[in-house]
C-alpha positions as CSV (number, residue, x, y, z in Angstrom):
1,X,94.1,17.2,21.7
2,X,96.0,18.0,24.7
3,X,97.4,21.6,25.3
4,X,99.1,22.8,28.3
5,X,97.1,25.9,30.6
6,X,97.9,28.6,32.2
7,X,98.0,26.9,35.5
8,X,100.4,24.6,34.3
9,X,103.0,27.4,33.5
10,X,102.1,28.8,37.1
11,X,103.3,26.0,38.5
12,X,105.6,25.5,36.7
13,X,106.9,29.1,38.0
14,X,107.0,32.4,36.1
15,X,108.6,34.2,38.5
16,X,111.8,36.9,36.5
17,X,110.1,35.1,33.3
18,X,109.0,37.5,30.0
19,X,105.4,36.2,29.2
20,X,103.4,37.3,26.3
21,X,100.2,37.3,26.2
22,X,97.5,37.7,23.4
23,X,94.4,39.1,24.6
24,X,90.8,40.1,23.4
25,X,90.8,44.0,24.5
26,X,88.7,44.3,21.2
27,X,85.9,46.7,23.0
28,X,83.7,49.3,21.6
29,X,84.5,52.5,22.1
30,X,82.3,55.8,21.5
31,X,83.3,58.9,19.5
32,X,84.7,60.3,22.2
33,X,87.5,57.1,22.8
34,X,85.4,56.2,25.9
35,X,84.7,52.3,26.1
36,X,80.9,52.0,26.1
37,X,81.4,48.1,26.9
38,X,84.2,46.7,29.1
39,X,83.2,42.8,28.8
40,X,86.1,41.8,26.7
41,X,88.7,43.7,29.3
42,X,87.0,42.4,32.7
43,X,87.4,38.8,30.7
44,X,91.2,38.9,30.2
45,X,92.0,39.8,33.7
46,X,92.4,36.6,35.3
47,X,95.0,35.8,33.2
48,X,96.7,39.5,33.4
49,X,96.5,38.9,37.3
50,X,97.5,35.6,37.8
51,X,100.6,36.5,36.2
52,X,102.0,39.3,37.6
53,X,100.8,38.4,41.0
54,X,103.2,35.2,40.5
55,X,106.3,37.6,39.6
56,X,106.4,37.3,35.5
57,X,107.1,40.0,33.1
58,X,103.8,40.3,31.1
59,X,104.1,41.9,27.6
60,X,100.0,42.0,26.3
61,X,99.2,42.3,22.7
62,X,96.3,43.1,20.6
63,X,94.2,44.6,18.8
64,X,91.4,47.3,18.4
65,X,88.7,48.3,15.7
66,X,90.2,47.5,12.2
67,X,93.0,50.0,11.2
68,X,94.6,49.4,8.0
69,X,98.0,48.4,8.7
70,X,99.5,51.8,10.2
71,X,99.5,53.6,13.5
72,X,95.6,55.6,13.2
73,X,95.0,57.4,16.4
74,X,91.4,56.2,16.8
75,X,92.1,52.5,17.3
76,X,94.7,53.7,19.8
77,X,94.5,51.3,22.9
78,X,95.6,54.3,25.4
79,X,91.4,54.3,26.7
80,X,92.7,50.3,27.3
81,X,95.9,50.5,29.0
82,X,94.0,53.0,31.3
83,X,90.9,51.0,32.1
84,X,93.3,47.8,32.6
85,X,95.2,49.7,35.2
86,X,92.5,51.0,37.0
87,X,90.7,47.1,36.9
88,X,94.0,45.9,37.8
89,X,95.1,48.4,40.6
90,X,98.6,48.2,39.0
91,X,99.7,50.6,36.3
92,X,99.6,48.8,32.8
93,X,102.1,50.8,30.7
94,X,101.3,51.4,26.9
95,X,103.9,51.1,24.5
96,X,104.2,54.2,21.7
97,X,104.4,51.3,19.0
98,X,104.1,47.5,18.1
99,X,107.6,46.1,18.3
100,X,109.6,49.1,17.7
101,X,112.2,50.9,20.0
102,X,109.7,52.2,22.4
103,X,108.2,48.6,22.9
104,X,111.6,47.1,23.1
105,X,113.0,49.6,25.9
106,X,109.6,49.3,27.7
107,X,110.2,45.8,27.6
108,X,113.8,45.6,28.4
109,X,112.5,47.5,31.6
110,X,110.3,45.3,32.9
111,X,110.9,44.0,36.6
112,X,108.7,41.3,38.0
113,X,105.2,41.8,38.1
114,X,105.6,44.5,35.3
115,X,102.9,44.5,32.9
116,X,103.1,46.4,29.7
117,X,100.8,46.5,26.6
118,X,101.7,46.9,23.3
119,X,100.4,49.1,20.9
120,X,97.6,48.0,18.6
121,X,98.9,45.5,17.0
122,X,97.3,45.8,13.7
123,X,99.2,49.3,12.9
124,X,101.6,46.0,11.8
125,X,100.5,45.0,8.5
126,X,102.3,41.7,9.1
127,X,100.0,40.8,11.7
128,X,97.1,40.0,8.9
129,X,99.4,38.8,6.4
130,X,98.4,36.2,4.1
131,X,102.3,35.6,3.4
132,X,103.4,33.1,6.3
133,X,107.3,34.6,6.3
134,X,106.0,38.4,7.1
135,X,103.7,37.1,9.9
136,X,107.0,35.1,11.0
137,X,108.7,37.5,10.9
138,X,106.5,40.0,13.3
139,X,106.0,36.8,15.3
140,X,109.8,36.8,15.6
141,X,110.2,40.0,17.2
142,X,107.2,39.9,19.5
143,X,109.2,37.0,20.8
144,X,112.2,39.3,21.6
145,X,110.2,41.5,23.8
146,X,110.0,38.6,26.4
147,X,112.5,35.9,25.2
148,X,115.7,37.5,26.8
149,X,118.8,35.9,25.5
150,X,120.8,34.2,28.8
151,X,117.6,34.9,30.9
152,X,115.4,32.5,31.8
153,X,113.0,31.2,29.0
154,X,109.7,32.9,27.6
155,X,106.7,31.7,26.9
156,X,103.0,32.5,25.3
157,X,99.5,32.4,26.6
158,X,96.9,32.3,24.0
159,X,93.8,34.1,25.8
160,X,91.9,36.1,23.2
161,X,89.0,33.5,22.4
162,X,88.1,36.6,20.0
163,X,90.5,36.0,17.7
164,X,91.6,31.8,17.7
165,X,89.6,31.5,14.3
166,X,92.5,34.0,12.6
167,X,96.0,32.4,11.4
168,X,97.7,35.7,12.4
169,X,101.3,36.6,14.1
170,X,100.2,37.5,17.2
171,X,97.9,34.3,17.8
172,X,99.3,31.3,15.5
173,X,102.7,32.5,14.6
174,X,104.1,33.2,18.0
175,X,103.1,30.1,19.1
176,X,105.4,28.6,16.9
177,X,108.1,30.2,18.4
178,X,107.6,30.3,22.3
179,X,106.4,27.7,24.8
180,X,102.4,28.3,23.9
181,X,100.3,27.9,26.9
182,X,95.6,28.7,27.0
183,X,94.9,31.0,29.5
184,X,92.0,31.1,31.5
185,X,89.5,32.7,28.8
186,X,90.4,30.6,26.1
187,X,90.8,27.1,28.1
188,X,87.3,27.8,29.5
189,X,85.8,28.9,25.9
190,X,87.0,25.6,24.1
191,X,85.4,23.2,27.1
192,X,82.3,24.9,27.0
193,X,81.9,24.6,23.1
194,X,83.1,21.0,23.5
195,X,80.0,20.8,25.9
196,X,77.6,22.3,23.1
197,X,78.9,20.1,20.2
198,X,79.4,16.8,22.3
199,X,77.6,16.2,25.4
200,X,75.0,18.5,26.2
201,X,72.1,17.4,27.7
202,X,68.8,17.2,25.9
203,X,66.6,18.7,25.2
204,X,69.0,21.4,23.1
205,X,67.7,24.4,21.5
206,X,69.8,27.1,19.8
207,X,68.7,30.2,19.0
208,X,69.8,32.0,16.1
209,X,69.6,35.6,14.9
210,X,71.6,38.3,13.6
211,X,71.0,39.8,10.0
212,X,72.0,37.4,7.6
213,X,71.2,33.5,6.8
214,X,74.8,33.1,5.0
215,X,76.6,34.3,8.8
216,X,74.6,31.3,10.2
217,X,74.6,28.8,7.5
218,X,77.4,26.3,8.4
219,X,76.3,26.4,12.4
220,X,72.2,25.5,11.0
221,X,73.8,22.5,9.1
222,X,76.0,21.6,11.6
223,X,73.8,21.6,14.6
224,X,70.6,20.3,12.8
225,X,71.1,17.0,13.7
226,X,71.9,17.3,17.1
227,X,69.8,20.0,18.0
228,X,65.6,19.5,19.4
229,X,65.0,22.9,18.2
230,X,66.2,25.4,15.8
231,X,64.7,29.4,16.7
232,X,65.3,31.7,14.1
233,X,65.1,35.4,14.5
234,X,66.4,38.5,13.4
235,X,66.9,40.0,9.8
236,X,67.9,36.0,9.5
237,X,64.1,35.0,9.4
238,X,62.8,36.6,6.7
239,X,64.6,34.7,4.1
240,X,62.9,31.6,5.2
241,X,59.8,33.8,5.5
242,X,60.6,34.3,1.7
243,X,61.3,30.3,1.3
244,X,58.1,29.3,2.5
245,X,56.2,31.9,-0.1
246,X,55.7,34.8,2.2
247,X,55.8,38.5,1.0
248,X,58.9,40.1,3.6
249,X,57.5,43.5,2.6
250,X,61.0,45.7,2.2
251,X,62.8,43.3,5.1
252,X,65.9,42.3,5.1
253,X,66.2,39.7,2.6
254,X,69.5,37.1,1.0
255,X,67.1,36.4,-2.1
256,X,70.3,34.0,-3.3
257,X,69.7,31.8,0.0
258,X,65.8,31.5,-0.5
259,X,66.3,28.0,-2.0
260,X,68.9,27.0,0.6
261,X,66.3,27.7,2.9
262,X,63.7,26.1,1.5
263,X,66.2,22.7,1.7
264,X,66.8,23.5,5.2
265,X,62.6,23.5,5.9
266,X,62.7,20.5,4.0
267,X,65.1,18.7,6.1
268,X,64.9,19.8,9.1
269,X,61.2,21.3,9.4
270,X,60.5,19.4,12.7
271,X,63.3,21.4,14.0
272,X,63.9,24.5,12.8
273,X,61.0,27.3,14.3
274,X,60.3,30.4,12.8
275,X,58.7,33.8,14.4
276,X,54.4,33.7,13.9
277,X,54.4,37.3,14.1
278,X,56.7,40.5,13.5
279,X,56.8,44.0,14.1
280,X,56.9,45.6,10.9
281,X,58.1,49.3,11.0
282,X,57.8,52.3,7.9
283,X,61.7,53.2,8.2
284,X,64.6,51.6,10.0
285,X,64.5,54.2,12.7
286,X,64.5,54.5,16.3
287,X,61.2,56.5,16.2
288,X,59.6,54.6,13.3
289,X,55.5,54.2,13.3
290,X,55.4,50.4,13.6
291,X,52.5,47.6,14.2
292,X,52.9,43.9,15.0
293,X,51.4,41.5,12.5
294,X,51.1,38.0,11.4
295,X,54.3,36.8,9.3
296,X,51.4,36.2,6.6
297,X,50.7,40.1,6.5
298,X,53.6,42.0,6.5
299,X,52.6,45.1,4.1
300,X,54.3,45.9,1.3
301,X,56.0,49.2,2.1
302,X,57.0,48.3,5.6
303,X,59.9,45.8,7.0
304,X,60.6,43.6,10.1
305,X,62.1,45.4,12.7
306,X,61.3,42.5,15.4
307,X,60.2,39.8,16.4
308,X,56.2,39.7,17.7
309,X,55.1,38.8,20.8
310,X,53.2,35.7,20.0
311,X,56.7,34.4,18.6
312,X,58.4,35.2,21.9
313,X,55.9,33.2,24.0
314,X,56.4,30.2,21.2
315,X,60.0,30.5,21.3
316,X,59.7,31.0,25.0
317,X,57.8,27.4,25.7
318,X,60.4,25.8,23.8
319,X,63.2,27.1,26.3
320,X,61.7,26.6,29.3
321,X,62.2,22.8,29.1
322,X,65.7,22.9,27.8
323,X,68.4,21.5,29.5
324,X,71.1,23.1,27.0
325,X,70.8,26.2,25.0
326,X,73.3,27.9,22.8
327,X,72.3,31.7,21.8
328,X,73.9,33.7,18.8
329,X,72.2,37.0,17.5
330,X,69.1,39.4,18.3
331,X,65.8,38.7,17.5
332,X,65.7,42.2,16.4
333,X,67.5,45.8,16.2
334,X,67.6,45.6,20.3
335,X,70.0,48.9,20.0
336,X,66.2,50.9,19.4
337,X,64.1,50.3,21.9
338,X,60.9,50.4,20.6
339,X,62.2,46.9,18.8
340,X,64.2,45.2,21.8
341,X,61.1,43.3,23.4
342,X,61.8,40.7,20.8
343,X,65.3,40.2,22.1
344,X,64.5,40.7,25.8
345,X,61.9,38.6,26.1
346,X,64.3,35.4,24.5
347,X,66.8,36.0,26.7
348,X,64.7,36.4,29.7
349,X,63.2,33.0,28.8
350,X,67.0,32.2,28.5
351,X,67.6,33.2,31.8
352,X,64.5,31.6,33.3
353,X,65.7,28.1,32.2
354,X,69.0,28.6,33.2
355,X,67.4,29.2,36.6
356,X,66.0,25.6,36.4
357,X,69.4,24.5,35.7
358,X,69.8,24.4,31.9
359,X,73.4,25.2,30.9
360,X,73.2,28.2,28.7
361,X,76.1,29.9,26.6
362,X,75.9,33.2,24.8
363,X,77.8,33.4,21.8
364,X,79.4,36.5,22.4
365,X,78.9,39.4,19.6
366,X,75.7,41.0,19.3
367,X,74.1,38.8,21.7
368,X,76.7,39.9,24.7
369,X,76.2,43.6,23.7
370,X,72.4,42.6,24.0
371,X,72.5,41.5,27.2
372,X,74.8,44.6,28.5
373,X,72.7,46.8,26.7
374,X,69.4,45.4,27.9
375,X,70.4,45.7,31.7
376,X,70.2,42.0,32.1
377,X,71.9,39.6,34.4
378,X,75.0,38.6,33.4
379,X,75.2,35.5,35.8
380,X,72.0,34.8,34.9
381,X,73.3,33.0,32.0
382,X,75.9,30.0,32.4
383,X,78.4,31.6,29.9
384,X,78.9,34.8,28.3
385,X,81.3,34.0,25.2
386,X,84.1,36.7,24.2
387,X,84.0,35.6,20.5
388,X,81.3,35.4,18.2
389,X,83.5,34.6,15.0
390,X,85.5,32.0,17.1
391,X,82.0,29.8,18.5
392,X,80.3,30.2,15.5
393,X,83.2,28.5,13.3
394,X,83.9,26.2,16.2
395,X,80.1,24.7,16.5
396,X,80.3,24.8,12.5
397,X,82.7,22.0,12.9
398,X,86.0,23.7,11.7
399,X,89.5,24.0,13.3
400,X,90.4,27.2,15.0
401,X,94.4,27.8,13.9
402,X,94.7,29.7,16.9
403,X,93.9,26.5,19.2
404,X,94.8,23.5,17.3
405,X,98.7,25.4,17.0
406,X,98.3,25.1,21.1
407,X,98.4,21.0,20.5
408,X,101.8,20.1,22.4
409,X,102.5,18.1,19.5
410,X,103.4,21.4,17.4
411,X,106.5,21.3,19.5
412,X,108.4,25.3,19.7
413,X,111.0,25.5,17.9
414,X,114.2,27.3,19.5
């Protein structure tokens, strides 16, 4: 597959030239609207920079939170516009609405080196669509913005990693319709992954956690086979707790994936580790009384909060010879501190072999907020992903729509 980057539309020349660009500006905000984590917003600004410092008129969509298809004040991205500009040092302009009148004057105004962002752009319901000709439709007009008629000619970078795994307007449909181009994030995402699925060096261990076994499933079977080691943490563990005949006390448990579990032991046994001990709380609260114990002894009335220290020093020998690790979820509820040391001590073991000069990617999600949340050293790991969703389906083997529409065989259409 061969898709054209962003520095082959710089040299191509962008100067006077509308440029949209879908970003990932997808970042947490607190109840007050201020942004708690800025990781997905420092990650987009290459690409934001590199264009208006070569003279193009950038027009940014995306999205925030999960409104439900009309303007909602809350998932307004004014609290992004304003931390873009001040990133920046240029001011980023937000438009009142998607692709409505304010967005089109806005746009229409534009002088080289101009950036403007769009409103969220789910307060479109076409943006989610499942019908192709509404999504072509909003794709259609997002085109307009930049695509001036006599002018020289448009075109789209694809930047938001965070949302590739999505056939929607603003990431498959308008690709369709302008000269589609990766930027920075997302050309440097795809390579990485490409490393983790095709030529990593061994020994590979990938660490799993997060809540669920279901989440995980597909990335398990996939990687199985190509993978030395397997950890499993977080609410994740307990259902293969549960497959190998332990009592989970009240732990977070998929009781319908006990026997997929149990296949996976079967399989893959030599390669699949789970935690030796856990540290069992009596309510899923920050100040909870809790104890570690064995996996063999959780009591009945209390549940898994963590993983134990025993487990991190197991888990912690396997990653120090690694050459390549991949890392998706906690090892437990790291947001409480009383049950981050689970979390903290895998990722400092993380960090350690990367130090040796294992290549090391964090698969965004819950396991970047970990690391941001934990005070740890960003560049202490290779690669800090900006989509969970995105790797996870990607090292699962399927095709993200938001990529493969980037092939330059799915020539634009005029």
């Amino acid at each position: 597959m061969t898709v054209k980057t962003l520095d082959d539309l710089l040299a191509e020349g962008v100067a006077g030239r509308g440029v949209l660009v879908r970003s990932d500006l997808n970042v947490p905000l607190d109840d007050d609207g201020t942004i708690t984590d800025p990781g997905r917003i420092i990650a987009s600004l290459p690409t934001l920079r590199a264009l208006a410092e070569a003279g193009a008129r950038v027009v940014v969509t995306a999205h925030l939170g999960r409104p439900k298809g009309a303007p909602d004040p809350k998932f307004s991205l004014a609290p992004v516009a304003a931390e873009l500009s001040e990133r920046l040092g240029r001011h980023v302009a937000l438009a009142g609405d998607v692709v409505g009148t304010d967005a089109l004057a806005r746009a229409e105004g534009l002088t080289d080196g101009d950036i403007l962002l769009l409103e969220n752009i789910r307060f479109d319901p076409r943006e989610t669509s499942k019908d192709p000709a509404e999504r072509a439709a909003l794709a259609a007009e997002l085109a307009e913005l930049v695509d001036t008629p006599g002018g020289p000619s448009a075109a789209f970078v694809s930047d938001g990693f965070g949302v590739v795994h999505r056939e929607q307007a603003s990431v498959y449909d308008v690709a369709k319709l302008l000269p589609p181009y990766a930027g920075t994030l997302v050309a440097a995402e795809v390579e990485v992954l490409r490393q983790l699925t095709t030529g990593g060096e061994r020994p590979y261990a990938v660490v799993l956690g997060g809540s669920k076994v279901s989440d995980k499933l597909a990335v398990i079977e996939n990687l199985a086979g190509k993978a030395d080691s397997i950890i499993i943490g977080g609410g994740m563990c307990f259902t293969f707790l549960a497959a190998q005949g332990l009592s989970v006390g009240t732990s977070l448990l998929q009781e319908e994936m006990i026997d997929t579990c149990r296949k996976l032991l079967e399989d893959y046994g030599d390669v699949i580790h789970l935690p030796v001990d856990i540290v069992a709380a009596d309510a899923f609260a920050a100040d909870a009384a809790a104890a570690t114990v064995a996996v063999d002894a959780i009591p009945a009335d209390r549940m898994g909060l963590d993983v134990g220290p025993e487990s991190v020093k197991r888990f912690a020998a396997l990653l120090s010879n690694a050459k390549t690790i991949f890392w998706n979820g906690p090892m437990g509820v790291f947001e409480f501190p009383a049950f981050a040391a689970g979390t903290g001590g895998v990722a400092e073991a993380i960090i350690g072999a990367t130090a040796k000069g294992a290549f090391s990617v964090v698969g965004g999600g819950d396991s970047a907020a970990a690391v941001r949340t934990l005070g740890l050293a960003e560049d202490g790991f290779s690669h800090i992903s900006t989509g969970g969703g995105a790797s996870l389906e990607y090292l699962e083997g399927k095709t993200l729509p938001g990529i493969a529409v980037l092939d330059d065989a799915a020539a634009p259409q005029d």
